[in-house]
N, CA, C and O atoms as a printed pandas DataFrame, in Angstrom:
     atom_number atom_name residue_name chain_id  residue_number  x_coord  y_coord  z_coord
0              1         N          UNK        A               1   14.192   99.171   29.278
1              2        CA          UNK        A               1   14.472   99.161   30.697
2              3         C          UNK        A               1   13.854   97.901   31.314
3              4         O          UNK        A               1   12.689   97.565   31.106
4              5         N          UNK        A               2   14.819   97.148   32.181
5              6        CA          UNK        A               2   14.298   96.250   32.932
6              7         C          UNK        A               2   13.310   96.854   33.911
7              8         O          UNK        A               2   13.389   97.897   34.560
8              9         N          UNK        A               3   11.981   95.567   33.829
9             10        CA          UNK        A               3   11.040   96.366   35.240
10            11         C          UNK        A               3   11.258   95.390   35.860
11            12         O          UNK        A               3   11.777   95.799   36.899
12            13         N          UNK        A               4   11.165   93.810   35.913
13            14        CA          UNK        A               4   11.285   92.650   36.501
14            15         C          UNK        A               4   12.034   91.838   35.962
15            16         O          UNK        A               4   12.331   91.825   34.767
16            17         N          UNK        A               5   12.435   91.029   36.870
17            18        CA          UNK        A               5   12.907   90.042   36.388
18            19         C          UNK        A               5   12.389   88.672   37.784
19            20         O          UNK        A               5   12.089   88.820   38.969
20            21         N          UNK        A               6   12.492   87.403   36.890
21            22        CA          UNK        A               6   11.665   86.227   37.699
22            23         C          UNK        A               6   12.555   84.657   37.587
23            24         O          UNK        A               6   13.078   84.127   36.607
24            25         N          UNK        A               7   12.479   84.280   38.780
25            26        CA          UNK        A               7   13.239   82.858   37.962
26            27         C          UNK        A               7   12.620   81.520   39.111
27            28         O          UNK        A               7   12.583   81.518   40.342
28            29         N          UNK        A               8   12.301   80.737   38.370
29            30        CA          UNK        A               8   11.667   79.959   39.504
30            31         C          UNK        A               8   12.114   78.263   39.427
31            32         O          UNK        A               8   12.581   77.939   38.335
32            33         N          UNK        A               9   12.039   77.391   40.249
33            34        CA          UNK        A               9   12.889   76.087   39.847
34            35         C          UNK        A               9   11.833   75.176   40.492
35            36         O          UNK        A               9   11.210   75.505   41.501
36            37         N          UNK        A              10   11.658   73.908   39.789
37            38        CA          UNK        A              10   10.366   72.902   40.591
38            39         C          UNK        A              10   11.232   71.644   40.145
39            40         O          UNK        A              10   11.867   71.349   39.132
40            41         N          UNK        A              11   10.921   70.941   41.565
41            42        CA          UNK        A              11   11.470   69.601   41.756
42            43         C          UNK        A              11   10.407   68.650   40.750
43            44         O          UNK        A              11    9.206   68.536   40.998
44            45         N          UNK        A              12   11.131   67.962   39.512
45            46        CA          UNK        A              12   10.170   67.459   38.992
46            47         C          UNK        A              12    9.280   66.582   39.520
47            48         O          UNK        A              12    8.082   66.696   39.264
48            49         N          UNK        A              13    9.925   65.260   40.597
49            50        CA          UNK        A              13    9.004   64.235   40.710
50            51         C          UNK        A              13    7.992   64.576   41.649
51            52         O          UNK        A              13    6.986   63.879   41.779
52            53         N          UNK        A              14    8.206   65.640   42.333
53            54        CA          UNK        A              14    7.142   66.581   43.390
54            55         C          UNK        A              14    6.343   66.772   42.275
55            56         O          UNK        A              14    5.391   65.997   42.366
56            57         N          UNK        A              15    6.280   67.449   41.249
57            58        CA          UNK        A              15    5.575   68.152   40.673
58            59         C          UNK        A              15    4.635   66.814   39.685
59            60         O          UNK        A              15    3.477   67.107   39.389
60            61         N          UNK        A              16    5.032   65.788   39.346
61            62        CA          UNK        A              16    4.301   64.862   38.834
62            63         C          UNK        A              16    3.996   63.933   40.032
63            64         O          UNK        A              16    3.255   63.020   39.666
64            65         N          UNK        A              17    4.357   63.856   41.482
65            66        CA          UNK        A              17    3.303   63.371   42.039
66            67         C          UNK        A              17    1.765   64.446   42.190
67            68         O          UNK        A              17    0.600   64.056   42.113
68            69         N          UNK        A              18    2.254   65.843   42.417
69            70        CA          UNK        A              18    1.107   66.491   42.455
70            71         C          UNK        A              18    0.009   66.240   41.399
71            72         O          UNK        A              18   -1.150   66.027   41.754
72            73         N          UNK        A              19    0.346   66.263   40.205
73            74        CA          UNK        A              19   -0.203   65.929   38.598
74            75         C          UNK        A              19   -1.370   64.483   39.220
75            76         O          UNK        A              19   -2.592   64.343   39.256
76            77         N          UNK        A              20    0.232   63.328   39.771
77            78        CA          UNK        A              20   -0.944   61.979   39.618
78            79         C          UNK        A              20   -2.045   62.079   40.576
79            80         O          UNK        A              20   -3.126   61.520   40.393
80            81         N          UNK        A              21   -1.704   62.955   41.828
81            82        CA          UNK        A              21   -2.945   63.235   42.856
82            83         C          UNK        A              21   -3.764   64.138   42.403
83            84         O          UNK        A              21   -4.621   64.191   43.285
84            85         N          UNK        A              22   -4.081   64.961   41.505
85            86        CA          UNK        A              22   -4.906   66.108   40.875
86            87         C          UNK        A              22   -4.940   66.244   39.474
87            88         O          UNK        A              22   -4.654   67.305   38.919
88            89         N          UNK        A              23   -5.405   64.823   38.644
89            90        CA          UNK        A              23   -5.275   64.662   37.262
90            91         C          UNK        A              23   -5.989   65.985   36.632
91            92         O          UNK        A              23   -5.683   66.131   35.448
92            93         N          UNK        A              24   -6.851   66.964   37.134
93            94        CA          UNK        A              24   -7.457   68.111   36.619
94            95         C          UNK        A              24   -6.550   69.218   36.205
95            96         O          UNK        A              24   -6.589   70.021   35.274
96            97         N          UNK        A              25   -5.573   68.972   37.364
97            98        CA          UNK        A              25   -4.323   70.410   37.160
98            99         C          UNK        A              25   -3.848   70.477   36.147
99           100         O          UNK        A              25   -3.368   71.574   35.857
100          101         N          UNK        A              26   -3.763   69.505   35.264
101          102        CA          UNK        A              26   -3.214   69.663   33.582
102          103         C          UNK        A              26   -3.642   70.878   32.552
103          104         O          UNK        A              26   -3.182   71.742   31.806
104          105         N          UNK        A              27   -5.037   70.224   33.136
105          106        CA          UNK        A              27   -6.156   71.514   32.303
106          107         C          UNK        A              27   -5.904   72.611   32.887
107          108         O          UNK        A              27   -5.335   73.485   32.234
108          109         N          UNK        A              28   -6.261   72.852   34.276
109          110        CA          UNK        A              28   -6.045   74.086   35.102
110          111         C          UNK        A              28   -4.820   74.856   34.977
111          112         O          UNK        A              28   -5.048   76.050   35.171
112          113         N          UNK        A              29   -3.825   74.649   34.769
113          114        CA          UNK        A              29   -2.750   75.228   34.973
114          115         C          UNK        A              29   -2.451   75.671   33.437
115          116         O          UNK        A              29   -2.384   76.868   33.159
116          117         N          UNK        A              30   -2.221   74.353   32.142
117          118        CA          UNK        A              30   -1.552   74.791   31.017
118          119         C          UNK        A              30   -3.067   74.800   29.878
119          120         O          UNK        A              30   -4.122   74.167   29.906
120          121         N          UNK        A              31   -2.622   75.631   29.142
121          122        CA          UNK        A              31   -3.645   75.506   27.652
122          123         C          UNK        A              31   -3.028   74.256   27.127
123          124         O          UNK        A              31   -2.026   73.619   27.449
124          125         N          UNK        A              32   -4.294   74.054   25.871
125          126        CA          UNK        A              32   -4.170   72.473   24.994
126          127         C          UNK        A              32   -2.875   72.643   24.378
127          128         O          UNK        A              32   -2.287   71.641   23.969
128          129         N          UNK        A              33   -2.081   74.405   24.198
129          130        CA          UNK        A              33   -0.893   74.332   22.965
130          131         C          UNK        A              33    0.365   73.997   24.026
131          132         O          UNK        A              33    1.514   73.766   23.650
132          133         N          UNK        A              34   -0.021   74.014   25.253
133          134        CA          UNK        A              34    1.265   73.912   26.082
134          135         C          UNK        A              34    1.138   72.605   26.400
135          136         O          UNK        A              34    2.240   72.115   26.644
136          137         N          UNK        A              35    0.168   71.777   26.505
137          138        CA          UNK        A              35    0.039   70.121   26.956
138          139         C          UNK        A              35    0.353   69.040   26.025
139          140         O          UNK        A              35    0.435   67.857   26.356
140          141         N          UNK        A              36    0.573   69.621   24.523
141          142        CA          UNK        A              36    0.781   68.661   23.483
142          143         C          UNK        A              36    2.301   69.331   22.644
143          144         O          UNK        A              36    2.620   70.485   22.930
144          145         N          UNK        A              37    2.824   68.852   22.032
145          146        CA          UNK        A              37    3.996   69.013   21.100
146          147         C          UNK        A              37    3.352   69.686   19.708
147          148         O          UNK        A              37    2.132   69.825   19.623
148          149         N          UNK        A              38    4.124   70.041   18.769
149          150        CA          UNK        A              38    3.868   70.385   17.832
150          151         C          UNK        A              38    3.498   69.278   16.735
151          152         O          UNK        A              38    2.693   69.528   15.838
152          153         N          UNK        A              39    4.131   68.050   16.861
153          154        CA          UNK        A              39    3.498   66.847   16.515
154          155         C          UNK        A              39    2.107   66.597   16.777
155          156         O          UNK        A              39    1.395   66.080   15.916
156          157         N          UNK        A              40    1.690   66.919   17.866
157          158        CA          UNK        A              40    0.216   66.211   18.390
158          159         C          UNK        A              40    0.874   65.204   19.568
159          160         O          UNK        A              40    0.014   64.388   19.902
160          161         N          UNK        A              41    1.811   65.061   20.110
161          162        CA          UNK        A              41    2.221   64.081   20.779
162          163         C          UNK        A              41    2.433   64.676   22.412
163          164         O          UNK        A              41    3.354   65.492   22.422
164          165         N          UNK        A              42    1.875   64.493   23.653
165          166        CA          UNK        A              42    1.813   64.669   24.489
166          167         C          UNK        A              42    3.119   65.171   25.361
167          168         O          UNK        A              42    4.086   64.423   25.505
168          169         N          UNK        A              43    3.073   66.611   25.982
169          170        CA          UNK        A              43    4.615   66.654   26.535
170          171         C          UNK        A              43    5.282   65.696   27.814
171          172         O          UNK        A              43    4.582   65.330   28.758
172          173         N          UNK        A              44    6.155   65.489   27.740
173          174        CA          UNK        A              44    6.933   64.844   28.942
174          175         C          UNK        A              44    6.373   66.092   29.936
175          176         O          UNK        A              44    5.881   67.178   29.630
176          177         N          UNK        A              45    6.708   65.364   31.515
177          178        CA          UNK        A              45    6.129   66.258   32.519
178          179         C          UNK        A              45    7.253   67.010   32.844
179          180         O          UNK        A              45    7.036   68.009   33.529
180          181         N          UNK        A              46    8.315   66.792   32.546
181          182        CA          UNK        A              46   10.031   67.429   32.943
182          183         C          UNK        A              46    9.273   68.870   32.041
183          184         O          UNK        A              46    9.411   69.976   32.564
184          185         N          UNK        A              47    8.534   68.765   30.766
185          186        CA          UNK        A              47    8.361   69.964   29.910
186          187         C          UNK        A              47    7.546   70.649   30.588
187          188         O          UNK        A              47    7.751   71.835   30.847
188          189         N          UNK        A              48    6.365   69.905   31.023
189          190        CA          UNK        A              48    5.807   70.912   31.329
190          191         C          UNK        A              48    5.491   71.316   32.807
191          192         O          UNK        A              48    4.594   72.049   33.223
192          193         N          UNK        A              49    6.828   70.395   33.742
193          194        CA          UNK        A              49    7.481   71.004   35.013
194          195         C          UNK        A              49    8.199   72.628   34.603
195          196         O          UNK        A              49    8.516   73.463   35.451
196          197         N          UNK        A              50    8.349   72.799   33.065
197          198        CA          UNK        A              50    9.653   73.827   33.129
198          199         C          UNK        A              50    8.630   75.096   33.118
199          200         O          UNK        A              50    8.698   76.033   33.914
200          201         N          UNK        A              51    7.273   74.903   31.640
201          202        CA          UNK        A              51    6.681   75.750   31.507
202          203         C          UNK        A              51    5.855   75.744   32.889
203          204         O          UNK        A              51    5.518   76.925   32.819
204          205         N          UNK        A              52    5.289   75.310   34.066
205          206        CA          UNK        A              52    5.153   75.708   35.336
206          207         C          UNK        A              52    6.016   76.584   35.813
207          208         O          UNK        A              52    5.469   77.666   36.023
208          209         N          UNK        A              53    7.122   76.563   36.067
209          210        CA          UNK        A              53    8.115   77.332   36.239
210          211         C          UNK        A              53    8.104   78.370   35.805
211          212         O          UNK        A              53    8.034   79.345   36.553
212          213         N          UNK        A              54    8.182   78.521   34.185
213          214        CA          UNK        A              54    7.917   79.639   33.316
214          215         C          UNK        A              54    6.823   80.753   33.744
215          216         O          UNK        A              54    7.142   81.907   33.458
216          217         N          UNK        A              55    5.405   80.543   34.478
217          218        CA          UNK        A              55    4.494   80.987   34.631
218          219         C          UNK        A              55    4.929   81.564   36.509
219          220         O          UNK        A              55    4.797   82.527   37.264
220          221         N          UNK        A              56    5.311   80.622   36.474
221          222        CA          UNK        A              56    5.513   81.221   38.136
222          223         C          UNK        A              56    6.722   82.379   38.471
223          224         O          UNK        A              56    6.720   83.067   39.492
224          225         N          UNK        A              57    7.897   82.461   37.248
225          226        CA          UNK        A              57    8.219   83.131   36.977
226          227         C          UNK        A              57    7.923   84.470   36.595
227          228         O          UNK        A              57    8.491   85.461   37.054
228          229         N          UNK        A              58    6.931   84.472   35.660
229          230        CA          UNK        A              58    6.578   85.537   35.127
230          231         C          UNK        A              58    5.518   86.016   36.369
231          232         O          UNK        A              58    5.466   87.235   36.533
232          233         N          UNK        A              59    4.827   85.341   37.094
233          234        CA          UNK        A              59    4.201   86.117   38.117
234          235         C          UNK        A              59    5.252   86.902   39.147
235          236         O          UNK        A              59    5.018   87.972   39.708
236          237         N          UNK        A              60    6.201   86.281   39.233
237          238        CA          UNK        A              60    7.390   87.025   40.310
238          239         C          UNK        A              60    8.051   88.245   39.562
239          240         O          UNK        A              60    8.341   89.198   40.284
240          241         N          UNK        A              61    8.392   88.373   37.923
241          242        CA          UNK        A              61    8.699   89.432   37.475
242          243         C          UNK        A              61    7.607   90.863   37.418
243          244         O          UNK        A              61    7.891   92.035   37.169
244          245         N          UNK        A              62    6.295   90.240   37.750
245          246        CA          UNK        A              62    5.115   91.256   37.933
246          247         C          UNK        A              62    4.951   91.887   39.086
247          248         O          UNK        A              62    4.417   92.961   39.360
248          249         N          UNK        A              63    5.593   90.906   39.863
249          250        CA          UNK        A              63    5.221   91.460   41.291
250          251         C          UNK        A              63    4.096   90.614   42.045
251          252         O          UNK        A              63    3.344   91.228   42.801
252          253         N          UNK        A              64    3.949   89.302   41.886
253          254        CA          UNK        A              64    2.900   89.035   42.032
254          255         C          UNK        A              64    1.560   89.078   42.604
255          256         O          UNK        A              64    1.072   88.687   43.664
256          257         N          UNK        A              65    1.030   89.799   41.362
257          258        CA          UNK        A              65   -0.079   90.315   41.732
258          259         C          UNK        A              65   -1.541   89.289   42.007
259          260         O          UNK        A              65   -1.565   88.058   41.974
260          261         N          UNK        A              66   -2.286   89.888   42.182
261          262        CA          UNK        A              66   -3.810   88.693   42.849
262          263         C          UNK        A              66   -4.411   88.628   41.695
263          264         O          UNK        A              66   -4.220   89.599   40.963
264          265         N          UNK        A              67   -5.108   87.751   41.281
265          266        CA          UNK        A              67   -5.585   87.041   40.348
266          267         C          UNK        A              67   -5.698   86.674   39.148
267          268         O          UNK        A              67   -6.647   86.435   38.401
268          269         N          UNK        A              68   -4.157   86.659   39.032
269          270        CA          UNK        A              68   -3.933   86.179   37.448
270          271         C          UNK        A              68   -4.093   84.536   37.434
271          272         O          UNK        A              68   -3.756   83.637   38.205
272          273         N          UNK        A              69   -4.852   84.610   36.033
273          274        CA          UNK        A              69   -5.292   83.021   35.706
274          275         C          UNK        A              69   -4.407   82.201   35.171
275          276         O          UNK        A              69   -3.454   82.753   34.622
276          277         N          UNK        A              70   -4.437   81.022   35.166
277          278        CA          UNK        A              70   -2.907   80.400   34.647
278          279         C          UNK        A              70   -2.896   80.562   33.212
279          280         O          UNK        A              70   -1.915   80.808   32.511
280          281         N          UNK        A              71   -4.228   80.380   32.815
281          282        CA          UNK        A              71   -4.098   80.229   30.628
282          283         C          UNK        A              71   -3.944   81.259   30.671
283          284         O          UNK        A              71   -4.670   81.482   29.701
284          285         N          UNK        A              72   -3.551   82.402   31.005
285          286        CA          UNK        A              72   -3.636   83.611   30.666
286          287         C          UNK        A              72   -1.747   84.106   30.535
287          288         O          UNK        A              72   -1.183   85.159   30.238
288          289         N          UNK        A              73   -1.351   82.984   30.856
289          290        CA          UNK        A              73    0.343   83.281   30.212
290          291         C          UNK        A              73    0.511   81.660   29.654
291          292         O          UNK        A              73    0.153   80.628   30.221
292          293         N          UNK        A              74    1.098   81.809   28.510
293          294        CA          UNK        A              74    1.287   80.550   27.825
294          295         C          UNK        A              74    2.471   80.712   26.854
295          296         O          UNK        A              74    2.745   81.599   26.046
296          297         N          UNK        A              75    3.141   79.456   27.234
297          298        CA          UNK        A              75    4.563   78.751   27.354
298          299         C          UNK        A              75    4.393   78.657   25.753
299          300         O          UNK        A              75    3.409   77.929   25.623
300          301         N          UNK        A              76    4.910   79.069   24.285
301          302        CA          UNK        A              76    5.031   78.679   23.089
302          303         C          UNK        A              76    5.957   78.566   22.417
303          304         O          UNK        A              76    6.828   79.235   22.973
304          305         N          UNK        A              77    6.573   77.895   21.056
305          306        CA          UNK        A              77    7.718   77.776   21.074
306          307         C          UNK        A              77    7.745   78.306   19.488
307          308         O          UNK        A              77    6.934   77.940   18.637
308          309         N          UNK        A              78    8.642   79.073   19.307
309          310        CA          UNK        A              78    8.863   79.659   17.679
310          311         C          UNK        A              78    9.144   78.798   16.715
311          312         O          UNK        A              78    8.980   77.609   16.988
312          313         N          UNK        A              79    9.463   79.034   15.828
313          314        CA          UNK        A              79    9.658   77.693   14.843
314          315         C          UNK        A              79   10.992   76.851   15.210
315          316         O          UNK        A              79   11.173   75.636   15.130
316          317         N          UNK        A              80   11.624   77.590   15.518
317          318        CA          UNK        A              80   13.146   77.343   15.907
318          319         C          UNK        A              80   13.304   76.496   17.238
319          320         O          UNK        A              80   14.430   76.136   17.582
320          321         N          UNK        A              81   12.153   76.166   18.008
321          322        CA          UNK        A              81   11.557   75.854   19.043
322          323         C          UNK        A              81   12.052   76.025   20.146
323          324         O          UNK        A              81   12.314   75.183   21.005
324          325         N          UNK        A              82   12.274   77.714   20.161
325          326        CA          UNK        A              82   12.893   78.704   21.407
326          327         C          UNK        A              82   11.271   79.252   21.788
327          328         O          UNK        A              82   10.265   79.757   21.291
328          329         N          UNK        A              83   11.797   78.789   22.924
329          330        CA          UNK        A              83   10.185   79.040   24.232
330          331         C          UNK        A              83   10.286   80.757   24.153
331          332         O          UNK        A              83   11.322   81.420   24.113
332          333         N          UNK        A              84    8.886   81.249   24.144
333          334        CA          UNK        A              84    8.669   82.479   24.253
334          335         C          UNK        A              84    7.371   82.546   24.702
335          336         O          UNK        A              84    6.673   81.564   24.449
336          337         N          UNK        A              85    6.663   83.841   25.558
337          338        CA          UNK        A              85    5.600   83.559   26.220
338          339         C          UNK        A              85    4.173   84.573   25.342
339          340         O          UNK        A              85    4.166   85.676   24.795
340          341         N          UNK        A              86    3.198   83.613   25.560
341          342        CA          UNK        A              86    2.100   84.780   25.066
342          343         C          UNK        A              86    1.135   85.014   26.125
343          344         O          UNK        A              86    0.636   84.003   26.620
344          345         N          UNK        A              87    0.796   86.070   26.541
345          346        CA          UNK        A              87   -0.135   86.699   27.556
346          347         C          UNK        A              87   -1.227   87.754   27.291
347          348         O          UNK        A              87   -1.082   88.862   26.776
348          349         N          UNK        A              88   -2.315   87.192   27.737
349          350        CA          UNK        A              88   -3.601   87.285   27.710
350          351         C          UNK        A              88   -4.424   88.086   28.651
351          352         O          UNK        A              88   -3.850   87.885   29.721
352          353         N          UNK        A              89   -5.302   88.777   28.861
353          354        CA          UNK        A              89   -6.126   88.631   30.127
354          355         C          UNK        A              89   -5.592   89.666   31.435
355          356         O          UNK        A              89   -5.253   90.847   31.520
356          357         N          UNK        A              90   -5.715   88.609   32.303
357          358        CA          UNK        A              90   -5.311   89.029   33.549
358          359         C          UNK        A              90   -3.469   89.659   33.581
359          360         O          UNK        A              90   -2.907   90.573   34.184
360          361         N          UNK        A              91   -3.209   89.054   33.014
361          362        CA          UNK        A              91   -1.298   89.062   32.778
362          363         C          UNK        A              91   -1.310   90.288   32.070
363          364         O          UNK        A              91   -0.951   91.338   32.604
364          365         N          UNK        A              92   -1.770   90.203   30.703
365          366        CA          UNK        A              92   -1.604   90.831   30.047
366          367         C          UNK        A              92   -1.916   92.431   30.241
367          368         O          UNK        A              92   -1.278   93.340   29.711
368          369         N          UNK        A              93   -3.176   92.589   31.225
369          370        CA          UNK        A              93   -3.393   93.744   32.222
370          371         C          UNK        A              93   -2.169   94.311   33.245
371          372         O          UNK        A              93   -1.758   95.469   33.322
372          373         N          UNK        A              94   -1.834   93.427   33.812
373          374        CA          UNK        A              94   -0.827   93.208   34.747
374          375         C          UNK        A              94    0.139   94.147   34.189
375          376         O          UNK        A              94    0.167   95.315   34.576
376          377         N          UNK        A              95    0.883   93.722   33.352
377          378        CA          UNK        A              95    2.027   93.785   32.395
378          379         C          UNK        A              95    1.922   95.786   31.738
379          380         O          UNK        A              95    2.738   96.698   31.601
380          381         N          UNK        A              96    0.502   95.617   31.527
381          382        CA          UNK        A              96    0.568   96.776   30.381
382          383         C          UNK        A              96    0.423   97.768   31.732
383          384         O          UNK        A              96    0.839   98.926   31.691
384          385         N          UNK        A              97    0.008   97.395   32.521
385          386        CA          UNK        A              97    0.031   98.263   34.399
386          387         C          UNK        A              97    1.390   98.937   34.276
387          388         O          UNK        A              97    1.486  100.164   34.252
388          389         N          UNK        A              98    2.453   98.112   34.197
389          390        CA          UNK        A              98    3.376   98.572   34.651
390          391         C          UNK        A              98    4.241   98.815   33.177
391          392         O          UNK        A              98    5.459   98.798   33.356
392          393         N          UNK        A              99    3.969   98.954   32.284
393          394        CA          UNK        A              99    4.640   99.302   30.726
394          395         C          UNK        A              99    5.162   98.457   30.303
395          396         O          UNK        A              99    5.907   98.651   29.343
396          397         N          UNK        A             100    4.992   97.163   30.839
397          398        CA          UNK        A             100    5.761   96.043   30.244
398          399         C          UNK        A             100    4.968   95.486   28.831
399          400         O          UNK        A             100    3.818   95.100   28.624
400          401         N          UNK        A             101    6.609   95.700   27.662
401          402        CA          UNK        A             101    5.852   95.143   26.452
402          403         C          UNK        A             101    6.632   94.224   25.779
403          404         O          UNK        A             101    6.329   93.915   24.627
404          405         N          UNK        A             102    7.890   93.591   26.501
405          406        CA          UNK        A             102    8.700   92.595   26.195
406          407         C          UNK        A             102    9.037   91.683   27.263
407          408         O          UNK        A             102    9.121   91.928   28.466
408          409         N          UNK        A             103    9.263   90.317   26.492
409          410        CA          UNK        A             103    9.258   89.424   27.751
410          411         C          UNK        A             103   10.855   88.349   27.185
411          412         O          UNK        A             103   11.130   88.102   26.010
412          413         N          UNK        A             104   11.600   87.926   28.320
413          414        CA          UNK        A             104   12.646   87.291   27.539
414          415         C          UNK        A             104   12.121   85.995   28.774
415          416         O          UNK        A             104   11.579   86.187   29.863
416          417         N          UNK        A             105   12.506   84.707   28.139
417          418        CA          UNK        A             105   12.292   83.728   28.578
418          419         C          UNK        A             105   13.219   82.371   28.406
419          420         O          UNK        A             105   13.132   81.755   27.343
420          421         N          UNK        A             106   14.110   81.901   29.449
421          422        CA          UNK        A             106   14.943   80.847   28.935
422          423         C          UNK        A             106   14.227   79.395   29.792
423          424         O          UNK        A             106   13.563   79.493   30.824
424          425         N          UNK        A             107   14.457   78.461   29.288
425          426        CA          UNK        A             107   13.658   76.856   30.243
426          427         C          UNK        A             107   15.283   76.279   30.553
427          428         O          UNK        A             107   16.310   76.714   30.033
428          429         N          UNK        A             108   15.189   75.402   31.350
429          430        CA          UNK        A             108   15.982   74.339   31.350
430          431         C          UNK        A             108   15.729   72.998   32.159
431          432         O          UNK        A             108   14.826   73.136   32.983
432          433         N          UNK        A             109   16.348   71.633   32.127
433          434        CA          UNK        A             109   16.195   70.865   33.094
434          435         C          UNK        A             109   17.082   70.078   32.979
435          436         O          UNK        A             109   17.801   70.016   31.982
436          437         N          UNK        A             110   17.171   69.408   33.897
437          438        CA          UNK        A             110   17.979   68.392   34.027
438          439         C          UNK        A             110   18.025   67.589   35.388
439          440         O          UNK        A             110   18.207   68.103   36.492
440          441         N          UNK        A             111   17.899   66.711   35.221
441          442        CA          UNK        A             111   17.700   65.361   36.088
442          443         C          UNK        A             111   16.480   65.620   36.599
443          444         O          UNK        A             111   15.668   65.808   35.693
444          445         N          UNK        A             112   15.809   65.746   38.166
445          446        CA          UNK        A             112   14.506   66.293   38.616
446          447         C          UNK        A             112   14.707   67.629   38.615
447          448         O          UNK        A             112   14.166   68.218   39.550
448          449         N          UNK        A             113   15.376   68.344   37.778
449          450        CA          UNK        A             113   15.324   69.915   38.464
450          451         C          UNK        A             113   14.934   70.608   36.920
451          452         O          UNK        A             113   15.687   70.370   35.976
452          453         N          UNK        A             114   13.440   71.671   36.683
453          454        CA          UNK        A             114   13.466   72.472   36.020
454          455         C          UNK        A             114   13.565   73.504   35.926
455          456         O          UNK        A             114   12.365   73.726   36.089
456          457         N          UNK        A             115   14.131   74.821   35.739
457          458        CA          UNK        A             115   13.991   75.772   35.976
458          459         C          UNK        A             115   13.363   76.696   35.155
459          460         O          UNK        A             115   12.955   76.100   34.158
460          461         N          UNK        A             116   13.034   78.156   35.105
461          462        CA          UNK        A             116   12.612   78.842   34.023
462          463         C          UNK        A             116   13.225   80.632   34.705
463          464         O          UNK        A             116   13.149   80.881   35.908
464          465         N          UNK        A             117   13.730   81.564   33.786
465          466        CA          UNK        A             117   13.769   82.948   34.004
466          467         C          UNK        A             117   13.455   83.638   33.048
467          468         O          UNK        A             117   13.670   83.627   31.836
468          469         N          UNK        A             118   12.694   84.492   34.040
469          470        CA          UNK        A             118   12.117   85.124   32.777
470          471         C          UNK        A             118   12.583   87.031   33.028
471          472         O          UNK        A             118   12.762   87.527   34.141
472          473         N          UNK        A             119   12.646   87.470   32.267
473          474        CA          UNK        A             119   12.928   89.174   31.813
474          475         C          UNK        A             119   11.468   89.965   31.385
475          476         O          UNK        A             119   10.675   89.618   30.510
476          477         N          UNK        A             120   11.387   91.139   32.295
477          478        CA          UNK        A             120   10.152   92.054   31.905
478          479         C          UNK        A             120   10.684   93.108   31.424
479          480         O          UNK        A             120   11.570   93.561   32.149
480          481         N          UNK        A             121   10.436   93.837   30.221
481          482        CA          UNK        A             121   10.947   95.379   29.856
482          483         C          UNK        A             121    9.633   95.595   28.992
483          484         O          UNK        A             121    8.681   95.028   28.454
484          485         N          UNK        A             122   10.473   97.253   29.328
485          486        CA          UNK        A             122    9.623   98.157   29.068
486          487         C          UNK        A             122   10.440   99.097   27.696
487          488         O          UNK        A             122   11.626   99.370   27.515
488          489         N          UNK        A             123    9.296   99.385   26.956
489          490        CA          UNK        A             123   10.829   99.854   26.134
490          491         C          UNK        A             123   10.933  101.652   26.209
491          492         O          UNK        A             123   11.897  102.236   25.713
């Protein structure tokens, strides 16, 4: 059963001027596995405009609730390198609140626009 569902869209070059005015938010917002590639090679900001998205998403499929931490949902990609989310913590409280034990997650972008939706069920 669907409990939520979330979908959220960020103007990229908004979102990397915010980055160049608050070089800390990198850390703050994503973990080290969401800021680098599977190479070791640093993500484009379009990527990790989407996984922003992704997170702000998943707070709107919760209902957004007060004080979930940002590392505490994280943007990962399967081998196949289809984005899927892992949640921790505060989220992960959140989530099991309301019986949620599956999460569906699609990214996209294109030109300045990223988007992310995400699916909450319960099974």
């Amino acid at each position: 059963m669907i409990v939520g569902i979330g979908i959220d869209v960020v103007d990229v070059p908004r979102f990397v001027t915010s980055l160049e005015r608050t070089p800390a938010m990198v850390d703050r917002l994503f973990t080290e596995a969401e800021r680098v590639t599977d190479e070791g090679r640093p993500r484009t900001e379009t990527s990790l405009a989407a996984r922003f998205a992704a997170k702000e998403a998943v707070a709107k499929a919760l209902g957004a609730p007060q004080g979930m931490a940002w590392h505490d949902c994280e943007v990962v990609g399967d081998s196949d390198g289809r984005p899927w989310l892992r949640i921790s913590g505060t989220v992960a409280d959140a989530a099991a609140a309301q019986g949620i034990d599956r999460w569906h997650l699609s990214l996209s972008h294109d030109g300045d626009v990223a988007v992310a939706y995400v699916i909450a069920e319960s099974s």
